[in-house]
C-alpha positions, 0 to 999 in steps of 0.5 A, a space after each residue: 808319423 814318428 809315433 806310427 813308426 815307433 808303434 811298428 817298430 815296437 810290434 816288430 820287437 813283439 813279433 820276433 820275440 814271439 817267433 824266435 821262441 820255438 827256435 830258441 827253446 830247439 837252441 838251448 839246451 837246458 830249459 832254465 837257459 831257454 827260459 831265461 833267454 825267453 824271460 831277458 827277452 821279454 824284459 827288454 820288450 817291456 823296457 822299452 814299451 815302458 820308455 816309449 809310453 812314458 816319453 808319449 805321456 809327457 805332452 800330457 803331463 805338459 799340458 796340466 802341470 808344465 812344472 813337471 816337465 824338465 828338458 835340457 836346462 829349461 823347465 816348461 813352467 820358464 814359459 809364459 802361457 803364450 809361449 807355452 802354446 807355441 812350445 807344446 807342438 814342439 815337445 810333442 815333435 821332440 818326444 815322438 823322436 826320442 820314442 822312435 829312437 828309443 824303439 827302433 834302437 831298443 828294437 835293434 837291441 833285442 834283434 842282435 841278442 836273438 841272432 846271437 842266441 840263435 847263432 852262437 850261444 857263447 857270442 855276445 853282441 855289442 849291445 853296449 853300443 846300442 845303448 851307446 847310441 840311445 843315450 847319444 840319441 838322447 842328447 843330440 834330441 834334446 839339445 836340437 828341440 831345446 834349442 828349438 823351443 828357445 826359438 819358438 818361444 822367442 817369436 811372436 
């Protein structure tokens, strides 16, 4: 479900990229501003396609090389086998929430500069704080899943 939401969510990002592209070439004045606005655009979608397909790669990476796959202040490979069957269902739940975090608030970051550019073009919205509240995100997920894991691994 998370990673059905994080996929909507980066479509939505897609589609208002796309449709505020006449509206911002109307207003711009220059073509190299509008270009630019269009070209910052697009990077940032592409930022944060690029997030959320790795963070939906690593249960891949953990399944054939848990060496490779370092949470917090454990490695996967700190796992025996048996425990590592129990830990991988949820690193899979903890990266679908660090994808969704990262394209709904990624998503609410280009949603701001858009209604800023279409709006004002000299305001700039605090997109510091979005980033602010990614990297909190980030943490508090990490933490609560590594614990999480610690738990799991412990039972059985």
């Amino acid at each position: 479900m998370k990673r059905l939401l994080a996929c909507a969510f980066l479509l939505y990002s897609f589609f208002e990229i796309r449709n505020a592209q006449p509206s911002l070439s109307a207003q711009v004045s220059s073509v190299g501003a509008s270009a630019g606005a269009s070209l910052s655009l697009w990077i940032s979608f592409g930022v944060e396609l690029f997030v959320c397909c790795t963070f939906l790669l690593v249960p891949l990476v953990a399944r054939s090389m848990p060496e490779a796959v370092h949470f917090g202040w454990r490695r996967l490979s700190d796992y025996s086998p048996r425990q590592l069957e129990r830990v991988i269902p949820v690193l899979v739940s903890m990266t679908g929430m660090m994808t969704l975090a990262t394209s709904l608030l990624l998503g609410i970051g280009i949603h701001m500069r858009i209604r800023s550019a279409l709006n004002d073009i000299h305001a700039h919205p605090p997109i510091l704080l979005v980033y602010g509240a990614l990297l909190v995100s980030f943490i508090l997920i990490t933490y609560y899943y590594g614990e999480r894991m610690d738990e799991v691994a412990g039972e059985g």
